[in-house]
C-alpha positions as CSV (number, residue, x, y, z in Angstrom):
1,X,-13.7,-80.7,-62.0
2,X,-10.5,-78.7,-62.4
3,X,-7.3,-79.8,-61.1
4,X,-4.6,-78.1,-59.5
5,X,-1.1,-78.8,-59.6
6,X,1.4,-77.9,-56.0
7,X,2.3,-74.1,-55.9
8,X,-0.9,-73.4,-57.5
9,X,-3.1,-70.5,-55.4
10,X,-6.5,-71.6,-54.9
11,X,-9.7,-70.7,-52.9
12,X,-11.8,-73.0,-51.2
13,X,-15.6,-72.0,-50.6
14,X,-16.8,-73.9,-47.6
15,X,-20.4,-73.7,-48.7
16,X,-22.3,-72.4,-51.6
17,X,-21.7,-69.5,-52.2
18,X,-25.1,-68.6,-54.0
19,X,-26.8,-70.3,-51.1
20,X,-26.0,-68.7,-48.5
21,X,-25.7,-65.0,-46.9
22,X,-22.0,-64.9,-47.2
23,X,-19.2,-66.3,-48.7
24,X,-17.0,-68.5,-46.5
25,X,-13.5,-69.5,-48.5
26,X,-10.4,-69.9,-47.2
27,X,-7.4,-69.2,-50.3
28,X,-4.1,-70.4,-49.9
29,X,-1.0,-72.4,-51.9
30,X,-1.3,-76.1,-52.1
31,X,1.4,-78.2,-50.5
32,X,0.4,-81.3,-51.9
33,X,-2.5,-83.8,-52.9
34,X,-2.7,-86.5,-50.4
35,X,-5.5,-88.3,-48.0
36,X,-6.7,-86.5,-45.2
37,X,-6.5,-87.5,-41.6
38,X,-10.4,-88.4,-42.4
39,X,-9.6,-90.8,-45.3
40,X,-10.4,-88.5,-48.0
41,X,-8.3,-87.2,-51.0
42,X,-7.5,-83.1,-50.7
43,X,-5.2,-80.6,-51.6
44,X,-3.6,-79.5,-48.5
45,X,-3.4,-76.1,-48.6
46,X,-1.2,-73.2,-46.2
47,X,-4.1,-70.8,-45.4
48,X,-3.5,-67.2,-46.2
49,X,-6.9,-65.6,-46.4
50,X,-9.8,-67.0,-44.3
51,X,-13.2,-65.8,-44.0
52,X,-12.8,-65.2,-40.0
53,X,-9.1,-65.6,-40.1
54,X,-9.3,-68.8,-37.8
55,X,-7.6,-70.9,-40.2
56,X,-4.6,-68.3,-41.3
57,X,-1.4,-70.0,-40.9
58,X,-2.9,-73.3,-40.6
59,X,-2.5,-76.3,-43.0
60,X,-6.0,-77.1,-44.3
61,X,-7.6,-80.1,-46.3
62,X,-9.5,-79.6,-49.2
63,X,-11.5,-82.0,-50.9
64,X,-11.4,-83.0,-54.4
65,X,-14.8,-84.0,-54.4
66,X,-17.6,-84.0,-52.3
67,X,-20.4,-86.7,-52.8
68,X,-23.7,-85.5,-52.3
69,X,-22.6,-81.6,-51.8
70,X,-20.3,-80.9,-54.9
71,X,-20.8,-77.7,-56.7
72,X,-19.5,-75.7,-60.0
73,X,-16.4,-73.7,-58.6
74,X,-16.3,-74.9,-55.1
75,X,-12.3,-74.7,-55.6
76,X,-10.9,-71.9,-57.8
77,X,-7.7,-70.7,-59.2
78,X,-6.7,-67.2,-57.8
79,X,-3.8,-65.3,-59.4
């Protein structure tokens, strides 16, 4: 698992990319690391691209890890 430090510009796949059609990512700059409203720990992240745009603008929670879903490259640096 990589880690990101704040100001870094990452992108976010949703779900696996080589299972599934299409890729669904949203990139953006992370704030901070903290807990999510859910309970979990994330970067939280100012979305500037998103797959359908709905998120674009929007502060969005990534998580660090994912239990049972986790994947090679789920989060990735973008420069």
């Amino acid at each position: 698992m990589n880690y990101y430090k704040i100001g870094d510009r990452i992108r976010a796949y949703d779900f696996n990319p080589k299972l599934t059609e299409c890729e669904v990512y949203c990139e953006g700059i992370i704030l901070g690391i903290t807990r999510s409203p859910y309970g979990y720990e994330c970067y939280e992240i100012i979305s500037e691209v998103d797959y359908h745009d709905w998120r674009v603008g929007e502060n969005v929670y990534v998580p660090l890890r994912l239990e049972f879903l986790d994947y090679e490259d789920r989060i990735t640096r973008v420069y």
